[in-house]
C-alpha positions as CSV (number, residue, x, y, z in Angstrom):
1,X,0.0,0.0,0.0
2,X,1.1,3.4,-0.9
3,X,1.8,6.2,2.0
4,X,-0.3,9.0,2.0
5,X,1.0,12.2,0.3
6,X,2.6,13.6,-2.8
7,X,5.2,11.7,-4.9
8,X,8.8,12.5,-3.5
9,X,11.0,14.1,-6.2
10,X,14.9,12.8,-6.5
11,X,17.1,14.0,-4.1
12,X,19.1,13.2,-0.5
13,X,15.9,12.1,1.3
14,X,12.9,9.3,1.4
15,X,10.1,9.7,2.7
16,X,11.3,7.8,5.7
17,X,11.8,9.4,9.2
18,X,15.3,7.2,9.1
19,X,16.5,9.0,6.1
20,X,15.2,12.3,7.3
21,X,16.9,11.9,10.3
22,X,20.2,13.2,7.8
23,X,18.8,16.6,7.8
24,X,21.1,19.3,9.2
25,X,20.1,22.9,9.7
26,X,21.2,25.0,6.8
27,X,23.8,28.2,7.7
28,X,21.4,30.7,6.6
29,X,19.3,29.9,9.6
30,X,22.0,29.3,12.2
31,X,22.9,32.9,11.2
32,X,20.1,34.9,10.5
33,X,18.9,35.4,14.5
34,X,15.9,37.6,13.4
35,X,12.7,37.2,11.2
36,X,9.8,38.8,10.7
37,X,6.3,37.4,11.0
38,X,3.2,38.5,9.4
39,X,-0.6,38.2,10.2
40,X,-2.2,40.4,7.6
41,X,-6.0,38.2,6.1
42,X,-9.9,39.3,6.3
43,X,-9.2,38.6,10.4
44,X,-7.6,42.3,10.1
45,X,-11.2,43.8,9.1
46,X,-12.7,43.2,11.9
47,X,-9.6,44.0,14.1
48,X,-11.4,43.1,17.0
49,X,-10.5,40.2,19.1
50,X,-8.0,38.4,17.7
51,X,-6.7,36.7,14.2
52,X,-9.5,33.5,15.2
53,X,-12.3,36.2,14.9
54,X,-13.4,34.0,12.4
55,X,-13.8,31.1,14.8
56,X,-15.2,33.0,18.2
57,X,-17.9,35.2,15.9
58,X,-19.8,32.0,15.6
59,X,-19.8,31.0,19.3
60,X,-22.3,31.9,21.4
61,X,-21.1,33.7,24.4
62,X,-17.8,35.2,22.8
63,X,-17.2,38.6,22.5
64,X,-16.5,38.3,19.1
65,X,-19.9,36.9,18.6
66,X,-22.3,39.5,20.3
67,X,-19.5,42.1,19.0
68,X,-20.6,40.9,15.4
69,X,-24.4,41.3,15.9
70,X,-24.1,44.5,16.8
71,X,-22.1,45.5,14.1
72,X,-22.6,43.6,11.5
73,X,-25.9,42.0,12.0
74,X,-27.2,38.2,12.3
75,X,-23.8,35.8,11.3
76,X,-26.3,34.3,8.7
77,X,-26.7,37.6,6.8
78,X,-23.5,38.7,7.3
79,X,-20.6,36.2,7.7
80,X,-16.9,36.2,8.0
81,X,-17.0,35.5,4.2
82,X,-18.0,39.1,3.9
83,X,-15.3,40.8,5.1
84,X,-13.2,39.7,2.2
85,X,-14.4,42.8,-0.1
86,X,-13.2,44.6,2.7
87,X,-9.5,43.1,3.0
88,X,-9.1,46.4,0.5
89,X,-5.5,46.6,0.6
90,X,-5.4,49.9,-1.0
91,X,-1.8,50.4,0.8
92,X,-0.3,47.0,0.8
93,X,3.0,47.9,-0.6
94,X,5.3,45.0,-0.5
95,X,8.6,47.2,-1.5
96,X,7.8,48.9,1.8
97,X,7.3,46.1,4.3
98,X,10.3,44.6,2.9
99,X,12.4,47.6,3.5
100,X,10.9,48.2,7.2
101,X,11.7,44.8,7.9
102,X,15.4,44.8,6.6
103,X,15.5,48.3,8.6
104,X,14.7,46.3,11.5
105,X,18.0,44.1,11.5
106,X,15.6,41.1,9.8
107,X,17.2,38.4,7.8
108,X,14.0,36.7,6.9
109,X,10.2,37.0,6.4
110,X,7.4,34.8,6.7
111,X,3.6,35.7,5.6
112,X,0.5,33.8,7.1
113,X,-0.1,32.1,3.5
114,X,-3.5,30.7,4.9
115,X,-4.5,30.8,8.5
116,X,-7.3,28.6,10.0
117,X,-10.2,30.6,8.2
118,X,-9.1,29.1,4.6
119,X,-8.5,32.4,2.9
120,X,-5.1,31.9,1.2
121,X,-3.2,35.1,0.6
122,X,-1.5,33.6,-2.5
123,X,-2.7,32.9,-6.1
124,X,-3.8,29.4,-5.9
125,X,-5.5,27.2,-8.2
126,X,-6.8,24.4,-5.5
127,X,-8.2,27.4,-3.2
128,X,-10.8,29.8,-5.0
129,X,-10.7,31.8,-2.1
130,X,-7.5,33.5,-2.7
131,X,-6.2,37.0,-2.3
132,X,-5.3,37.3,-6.0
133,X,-9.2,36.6,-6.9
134,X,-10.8,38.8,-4.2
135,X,-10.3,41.3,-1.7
136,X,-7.2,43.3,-2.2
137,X,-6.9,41.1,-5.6
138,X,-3.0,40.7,-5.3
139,X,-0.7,38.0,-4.7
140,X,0.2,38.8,-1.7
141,X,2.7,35.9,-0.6
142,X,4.0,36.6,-3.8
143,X,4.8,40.3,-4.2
144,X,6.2,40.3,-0.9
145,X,8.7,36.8,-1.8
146,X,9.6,38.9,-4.9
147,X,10.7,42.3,-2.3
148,X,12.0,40.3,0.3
149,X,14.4,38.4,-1.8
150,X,15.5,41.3,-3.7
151,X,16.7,42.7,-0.4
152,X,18.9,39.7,0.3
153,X,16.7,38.9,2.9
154,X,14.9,34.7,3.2
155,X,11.5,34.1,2.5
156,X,9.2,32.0,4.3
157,X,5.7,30.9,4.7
158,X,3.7,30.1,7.5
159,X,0.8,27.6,7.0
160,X,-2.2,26.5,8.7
161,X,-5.1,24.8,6.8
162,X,-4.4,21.7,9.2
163,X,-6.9,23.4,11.5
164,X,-9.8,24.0,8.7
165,X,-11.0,21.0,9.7
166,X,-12.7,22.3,12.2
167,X,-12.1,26.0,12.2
168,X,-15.5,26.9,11.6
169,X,-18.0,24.6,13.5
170,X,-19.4,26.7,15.9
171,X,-21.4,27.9,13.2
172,X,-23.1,24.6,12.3
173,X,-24.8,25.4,16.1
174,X,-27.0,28.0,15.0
175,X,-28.8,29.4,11.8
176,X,-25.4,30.5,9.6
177,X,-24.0,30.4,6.3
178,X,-21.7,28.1,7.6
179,X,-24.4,26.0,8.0
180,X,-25.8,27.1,4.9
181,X,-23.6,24.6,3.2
182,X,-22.7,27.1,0.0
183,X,-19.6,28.4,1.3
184,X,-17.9,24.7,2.2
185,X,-15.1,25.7,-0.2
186,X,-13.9,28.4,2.2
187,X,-15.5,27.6,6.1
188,X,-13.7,24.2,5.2
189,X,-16.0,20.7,6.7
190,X,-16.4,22.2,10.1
191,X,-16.4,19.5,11.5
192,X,-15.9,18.7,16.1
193,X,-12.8,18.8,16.8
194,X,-13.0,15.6,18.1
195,X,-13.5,14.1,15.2
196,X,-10.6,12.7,12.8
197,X,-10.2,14.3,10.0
198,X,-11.3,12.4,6.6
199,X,-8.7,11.1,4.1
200,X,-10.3,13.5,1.4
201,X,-9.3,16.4,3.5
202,X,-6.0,14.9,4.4
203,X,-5.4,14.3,0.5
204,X,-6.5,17.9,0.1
205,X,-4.5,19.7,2.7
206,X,-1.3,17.7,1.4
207,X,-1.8,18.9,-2.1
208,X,-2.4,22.5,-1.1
209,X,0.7,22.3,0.4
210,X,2.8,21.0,-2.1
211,X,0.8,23.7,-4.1
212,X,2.3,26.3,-1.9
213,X,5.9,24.8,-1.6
214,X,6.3,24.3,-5.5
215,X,4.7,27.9,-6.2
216,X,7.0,30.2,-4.0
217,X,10.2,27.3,-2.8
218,X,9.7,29.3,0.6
219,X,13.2,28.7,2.8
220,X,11.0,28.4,5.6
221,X,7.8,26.2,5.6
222,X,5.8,27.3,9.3
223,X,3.3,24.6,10.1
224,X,0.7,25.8,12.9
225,X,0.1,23.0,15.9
226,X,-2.1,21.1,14.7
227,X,-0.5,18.5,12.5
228,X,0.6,16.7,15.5
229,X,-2.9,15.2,15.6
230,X,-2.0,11.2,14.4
231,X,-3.9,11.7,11.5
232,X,-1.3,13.7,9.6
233,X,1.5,11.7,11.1
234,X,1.8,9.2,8.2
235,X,1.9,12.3,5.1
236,X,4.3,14.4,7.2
237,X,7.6,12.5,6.5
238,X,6.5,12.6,2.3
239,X,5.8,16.2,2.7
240,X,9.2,16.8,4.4
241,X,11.0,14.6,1.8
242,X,9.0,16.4,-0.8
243,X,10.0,19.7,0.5
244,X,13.8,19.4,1.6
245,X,14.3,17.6,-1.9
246,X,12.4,20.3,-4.2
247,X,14.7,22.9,-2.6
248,X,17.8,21.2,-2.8
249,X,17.5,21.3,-6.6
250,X,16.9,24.7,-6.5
251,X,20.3,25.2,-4.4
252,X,18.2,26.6,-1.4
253,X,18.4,25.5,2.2
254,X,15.4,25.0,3.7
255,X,13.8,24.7,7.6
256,X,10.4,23.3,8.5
257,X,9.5,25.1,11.8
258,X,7.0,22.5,14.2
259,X,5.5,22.6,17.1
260,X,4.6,20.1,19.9
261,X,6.6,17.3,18.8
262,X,4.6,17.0,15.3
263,X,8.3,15.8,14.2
264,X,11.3,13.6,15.6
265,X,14.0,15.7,16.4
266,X,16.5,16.3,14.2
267,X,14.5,16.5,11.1
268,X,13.0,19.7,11.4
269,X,13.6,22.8,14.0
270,X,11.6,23.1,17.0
271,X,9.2,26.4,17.5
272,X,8.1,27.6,20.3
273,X,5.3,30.3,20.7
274,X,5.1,32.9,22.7
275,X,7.7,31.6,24.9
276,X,11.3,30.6,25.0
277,X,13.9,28.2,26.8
278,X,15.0,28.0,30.2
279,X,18.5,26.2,29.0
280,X,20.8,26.5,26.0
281,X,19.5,23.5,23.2
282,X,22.4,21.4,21.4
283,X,20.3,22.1,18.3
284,X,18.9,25.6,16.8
285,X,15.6,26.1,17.5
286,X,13.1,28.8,16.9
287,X,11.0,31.2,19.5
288,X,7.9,32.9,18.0
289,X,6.2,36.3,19.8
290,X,4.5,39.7,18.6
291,X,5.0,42.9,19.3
292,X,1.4,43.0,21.0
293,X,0.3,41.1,23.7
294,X,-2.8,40.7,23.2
295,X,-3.2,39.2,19.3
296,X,-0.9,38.2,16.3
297,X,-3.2,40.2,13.7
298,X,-4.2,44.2,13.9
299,X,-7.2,44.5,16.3
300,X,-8.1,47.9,18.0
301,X,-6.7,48.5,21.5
302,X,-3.6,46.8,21.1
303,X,-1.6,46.2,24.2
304,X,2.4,46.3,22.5
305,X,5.5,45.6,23.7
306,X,8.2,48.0,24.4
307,X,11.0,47.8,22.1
308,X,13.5,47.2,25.1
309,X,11.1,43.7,25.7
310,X,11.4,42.8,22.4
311,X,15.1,43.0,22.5
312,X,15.7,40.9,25.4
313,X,13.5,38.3,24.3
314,X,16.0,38.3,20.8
315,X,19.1,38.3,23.1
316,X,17.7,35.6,25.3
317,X,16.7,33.4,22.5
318,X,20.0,33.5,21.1
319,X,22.2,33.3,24.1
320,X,20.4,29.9,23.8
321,X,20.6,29.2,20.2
322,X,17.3,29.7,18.8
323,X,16.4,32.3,16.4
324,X,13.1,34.7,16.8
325,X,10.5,35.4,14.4
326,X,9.0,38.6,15.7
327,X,5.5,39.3,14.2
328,X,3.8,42.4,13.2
329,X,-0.1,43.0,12.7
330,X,-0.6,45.4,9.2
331,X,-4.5,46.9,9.1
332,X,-7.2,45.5,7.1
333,X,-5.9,48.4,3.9
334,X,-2.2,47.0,4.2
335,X,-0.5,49.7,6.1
336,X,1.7,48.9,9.0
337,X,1.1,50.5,12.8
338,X,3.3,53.6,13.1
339,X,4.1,52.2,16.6
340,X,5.2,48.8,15.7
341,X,7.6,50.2,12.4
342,X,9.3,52.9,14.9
343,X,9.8,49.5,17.5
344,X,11.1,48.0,14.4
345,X,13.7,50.7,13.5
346,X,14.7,51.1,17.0
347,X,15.3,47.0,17.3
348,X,17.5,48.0,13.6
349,X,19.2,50.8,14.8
350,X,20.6,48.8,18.3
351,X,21.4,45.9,15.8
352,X,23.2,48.2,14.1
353,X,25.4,48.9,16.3
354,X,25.4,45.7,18.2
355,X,24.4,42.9,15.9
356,X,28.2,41.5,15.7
357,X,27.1,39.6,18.9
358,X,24.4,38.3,17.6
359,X,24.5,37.8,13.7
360,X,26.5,34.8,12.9
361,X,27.1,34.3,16.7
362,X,27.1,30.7,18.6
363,X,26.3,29.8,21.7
364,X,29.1,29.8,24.9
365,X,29.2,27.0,27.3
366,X,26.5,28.7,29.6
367,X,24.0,31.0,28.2
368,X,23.9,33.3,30.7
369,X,23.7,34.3,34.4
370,X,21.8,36.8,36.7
371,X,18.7,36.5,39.4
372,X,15.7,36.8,36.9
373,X,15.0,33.1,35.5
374,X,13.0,32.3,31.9
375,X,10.0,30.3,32.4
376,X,10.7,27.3,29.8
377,X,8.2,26.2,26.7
378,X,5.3,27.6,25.3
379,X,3.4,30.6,26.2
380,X,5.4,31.5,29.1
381,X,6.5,34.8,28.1
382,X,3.3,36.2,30.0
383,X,5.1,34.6,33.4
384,X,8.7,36.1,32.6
385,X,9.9,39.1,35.0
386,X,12.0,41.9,34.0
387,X,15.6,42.0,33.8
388,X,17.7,43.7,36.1
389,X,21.4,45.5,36.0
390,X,23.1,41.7,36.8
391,X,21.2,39.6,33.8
392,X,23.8,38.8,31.1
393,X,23.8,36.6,28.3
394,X,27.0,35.1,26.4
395,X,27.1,34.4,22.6
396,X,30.6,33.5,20.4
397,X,32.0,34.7,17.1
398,X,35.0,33.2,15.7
399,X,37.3,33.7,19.0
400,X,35.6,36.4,20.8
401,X,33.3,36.5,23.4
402,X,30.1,38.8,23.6
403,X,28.6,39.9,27.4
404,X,25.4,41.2,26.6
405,X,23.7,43.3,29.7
406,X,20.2,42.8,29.4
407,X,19.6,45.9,31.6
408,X,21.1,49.4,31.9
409,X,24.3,49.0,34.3
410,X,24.3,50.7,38.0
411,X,27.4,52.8,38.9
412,X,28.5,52.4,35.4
413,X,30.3,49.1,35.7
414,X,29.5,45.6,34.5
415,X,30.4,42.8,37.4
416,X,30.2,39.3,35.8
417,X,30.3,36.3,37.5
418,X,30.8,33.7,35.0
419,X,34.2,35.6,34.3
420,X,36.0,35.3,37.3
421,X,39.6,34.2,37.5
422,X,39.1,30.5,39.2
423,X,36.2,29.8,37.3
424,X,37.2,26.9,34.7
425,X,34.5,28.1,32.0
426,X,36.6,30.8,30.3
427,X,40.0,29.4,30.1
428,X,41.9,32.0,27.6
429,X,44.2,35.0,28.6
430,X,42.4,38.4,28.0
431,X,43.8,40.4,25.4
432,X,41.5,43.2,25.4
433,X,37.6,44.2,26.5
434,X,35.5,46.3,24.2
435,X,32.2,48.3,23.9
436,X,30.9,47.8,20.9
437,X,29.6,51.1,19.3
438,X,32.3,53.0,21.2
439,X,35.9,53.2,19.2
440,X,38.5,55.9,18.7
441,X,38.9,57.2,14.8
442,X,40.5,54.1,14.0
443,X,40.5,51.6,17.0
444,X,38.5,50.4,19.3
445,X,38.8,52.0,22.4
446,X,40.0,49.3,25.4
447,X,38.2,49.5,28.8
448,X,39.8,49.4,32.1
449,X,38.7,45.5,33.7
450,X,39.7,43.7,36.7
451,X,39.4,40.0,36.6
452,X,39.2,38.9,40.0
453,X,38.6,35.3,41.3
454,X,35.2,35.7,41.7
455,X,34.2,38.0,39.0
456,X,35.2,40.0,36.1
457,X,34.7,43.5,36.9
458,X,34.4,46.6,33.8
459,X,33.8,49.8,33.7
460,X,32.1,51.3,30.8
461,X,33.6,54.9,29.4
462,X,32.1,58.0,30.8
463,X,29.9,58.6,27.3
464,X,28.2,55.5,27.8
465,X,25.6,57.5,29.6
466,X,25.1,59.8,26.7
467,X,25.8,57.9,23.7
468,X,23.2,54.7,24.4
469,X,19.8,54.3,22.8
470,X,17.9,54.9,25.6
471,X,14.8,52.6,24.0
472,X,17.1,49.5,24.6
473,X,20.3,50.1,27.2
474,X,21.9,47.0,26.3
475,X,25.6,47.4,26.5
476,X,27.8,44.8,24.9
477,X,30.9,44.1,25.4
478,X,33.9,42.3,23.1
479,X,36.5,40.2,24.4
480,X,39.3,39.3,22.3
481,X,41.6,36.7,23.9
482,X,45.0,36.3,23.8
483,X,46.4,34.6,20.3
C-alpha cells in the first residue's frame, strides 16, 4: 500500500523518518537570529479580538460573537465571508514592508499564506478563495517573496489549513451560512474537533501544500500546531521529503519550523510560541512572539511591547541558540502601525550597532547568568519578569566572546560572575575588552577590567551615559583573547 502524500521528487531524502533523520540545519538559519512574522488576512477587518475572529464570531457567548451582531448584523446575513471585499488593501505595498523589515536588522520573512479561516493570501488554483481573486486582488505571498528576496533577505511561509477541519463549526450550532452549506469551499467541513479528520481532506491539505511549496520554494515552511494530531503523522515525512528535496534542486536551504513534537528531532527545527527556553539547546531552534500582547493580527486597543522587551527576548533566545520570528499586525488596507515600524527601527538601529554579537554568533558553554529566571516552553512569556542590572547573556564569534547586559548597568560598571579568574568556564588569557559602538577614529577603544577570582569586573567609558539608545540600554561588550 502506498503512504499518503505527494510523490517524493529525486534527491538526499525518502520519505522515511530514518532518512530524514540526515537533515542538518542550513547556515542561513544558524545565522540569520531575526525574522519577521506577518498576520495580515480578512481577520484584520474586523480588528477586534483576535486573528480567530473568524472562529469566536460564531460562538455563542464570545465577545467576538455578540461584537458581530451588533455590528454587523445576524452571522447568517453577514458572515466572516463578507469581510473579504473589505481586506481592501489599498496600501499594501510589498517594497515597503520589505524595506521596514530589513531596517529592523531582519534576515527573513514569513507571511501567514492561509490561517485557519481558509482564505489563502496567494494565487492558488486548489483554493478559489484567494487573495489574488478577491479582496485586495493581489498575490500577496507573492509580491512580498519577490521584495523580500530582492533585499537579500529569506523568504518563508507560515501555514495552517491543518486546523480547517474544524475551524468553523461553531457555526453549524446555529442558523449561519456556515451552515448554509454554499460556502464549504472556504468555512472548510467544520467539522468537532474531536473528530478525525477524513482522508479526502488529508489528501487535500497535502496537495495545497505542495501547491504552496512548488509555487513560492519558501526557505522556511511554518506549520501551525495542529499536525501533530496522528492523522497527519503518516503524510508528514513525504511532505518533508517532498519539501527538503524540491529545494535542494533549487540550491536553497530549507527549515520546516513545528511545534509540539509534530516531528522527531532532528528532522526539522523546534518552535516555540510565545515563549522561550530555560536552557541552552544542542540544536537551533526557533521562539515565536508579537510585538502585541494581546493578538498576532491588527485589532483595536492593542496592548504592545516596548522595544526594550522585544530586544531581550531576541538576546535571550539566542544566548540559547534559537532564532526569533518577531511578528507584526498590518491593518485590514495594508498599512503597518506607526508604533510597531518605529519598534522595528529602534530594534534595527541597536542591531546596528550591536548585531556583531548576535549575527553569525554561537552559543558559549552557559548561556547566561543573573537572578531573573526564563520560564521554559510555550506561552510562558506572559510569566517572565523583568531584567535587572546583573542579567547577562554570552554568545561566540570566531574567538571572541560577547557579554550582553540585558539591563542598563548601575554605577557604570558591569560585574560578571561567570568571568571570574578560578572559574574553569573561560579558560583564555584576555587580550582586550570592548564596547561595541564606542571606538576611537581608528580603533576600538579598550576598557579598564579587573578580573578577580570571583568575577570580572568593567567599567564602561564615561559617554556610555550619553551615547546609548535609551529605548534599549543593552551594552555589549567584546573580548578578544589572547592569540
Amino acid at each position: 500500500m502506498t503512504a499518503p502524500g505527494p510523490e517524493v521528487p529525486g534527491g538526499p531524502f525518502l520519505p522515511t523518518w530514518e532518512s530524514l533523520a540526515g537533515y542538518r540545519v542550513p547556515d542561513w538559519f544558524r545565522d540569520a537570529k531575526l525574522g519577521i512574522f506577518v498576520h495580515w488576512g480578512p481577520y484584520s477587518v474586523p480588528a477586534f479580538g483576535n486573528e480567530w475572529y473568524a472562529r469566536n464570531m460564531y460562538r455563542a457567548g464570545k465577545p467576538e460573537y455578540e461584537h458581530h451582531r451588533k455590528t454587523y448584523g445576524p452571522q447568517s446575513e453577514f458572515g466572516f465571508k463578507d469581510f473579504i471585499p473589505m481586506l481592501t488593501g489599498e496600501n499594501f505595498d510589498p517594497d515597503a514592508w520589505a524595506t521596514l523589515f530589513r531596517s529592523a536588522g531582519a534576515q527573513y520573512v514569513v507571511p501567514v499564506a492561509e490561517h485557519h479561516d481558509g482564505f489563502a493570501m496567494y494565487r492558488s488554483e486548489l483554493n478559489p478563495w484567494n487573495a489574488a481573486r478577491m479582496g485586495p486582488k493581489r498575490d500577496v505571498v507573492g509580491e512580498l517573496s519577490r521584495a523580500v528576496r530582492d533585499r537579500s533577505m529569506v523568504f518563508g511561509v507560515s501555514w495552517h489549513r491543518a486546523e480547517l477541519w474544524w475551524f468553523l463549526n461553531g457555526g453549524m450550532t446555529f442558523d449561519s451560512d456556515v451552515r448554509s452549506g454554499r460556502y464549504a469551499s472556504l468555512y472548510g467541513p467544520a467539522q468537532p474537533q474531536e473528530m478525525p479528520p477524513s482522508k479526502q481532506f488529508l489528501d487535500e491539505w497535502a496537495a495545497h501544500t505542495i501547491e504552496l511549496i512548488d509555487a513560492y520554494q519558501p526557505q522556511m515552511l511554518y506549520f501551525d500546531w495542529w499536525i501533530h494530531r496522528p492523522a497527519y503523522r503518516p503524510y508528514l515525512p513525504r511532505l518533508a521529503a517532498h519539501y527538503y528535496n524540491r529545494l535542494e534542486a533549487a540550491g536553497l536551504g530549507s527549515v520546516i519550523s513545528y511545534k509540539d513534537g509534530a516531528f522527531p528531532a532532528g528532522t526539522a527545527v523546534a518552535d516555540i510560541e510565545r515563549g522561550s527556553s530555560a536552557v541552552l539547546r544542542p540544536e537551533p531552534w526557533q521562539a515565536c512572539t508579537s510585538i502585541a500582547r494581546n493578538a498576532w493580527c491588527h485589532v483595536e486597543g492593542q496592548e504592545y511591547k516596548t522595544a526594550q522587551e522585544v530586544a531581550g527576548t531576541l538576546i535571550d533566545v539566542v544566548s540559547k541558540n534559537g532564532s526569533l520570528l518577531l511578528n507584526v499586525g498590518p491593518k485590514a488596507d495594508g498599512s503597518i502601525v506607526e508604533y510597531e515600524a518605529e519598534l522595528l527601527r529602534t530594534l534595527g538601529s541597536w542591531l546596528a550597532v550591536n548585531g556583531e554579537a548576535i549575527y553569525a554568533s554561537r552559543p558559549w558553554a552557559v548561556f547566561g547568568e543573573g537572578p531573573t529566571k526564563t520560564a521554559d516552553g510555550g506561552f510562558s512569556e506572559f510569566k517572565r519578569q523583568q531584567y535587572g542590572p546583573h542579567d547577562f547573556r554570552f554568545t561566540t564569534r570566531e574567538e571572541c566572546l560577547y557579554v550582553i547586559g540585558l539591563a542598563a548597568p548601575e554605577n557604570g560598571r558591569m560585574d560578571i560572575r561567570s568571568l571570574g579568574a578560578d572559574l574553569t568556564l573561560y579558560q583564555r588569557r584576555i587580550e582586550r575588552i570592548e564596547l561595541l559602538g564606542h571606538s576611537g577614529e581608528w580603533d576600538p577603544i579598550p576598557l579598564e577590567y579587573e578580573q578577580r577570582a570571583d568575577l570580572l569586573s568593567v567599567r564602561l567609558p564615561e559617554s556610555w551615559e550619553n551615547g546609548h539608545l535609551k529605548e534599549i540600554p543593552f551594552p555589549v561588550l567584546k573580548i578578544t583573547p589572547s592569540a
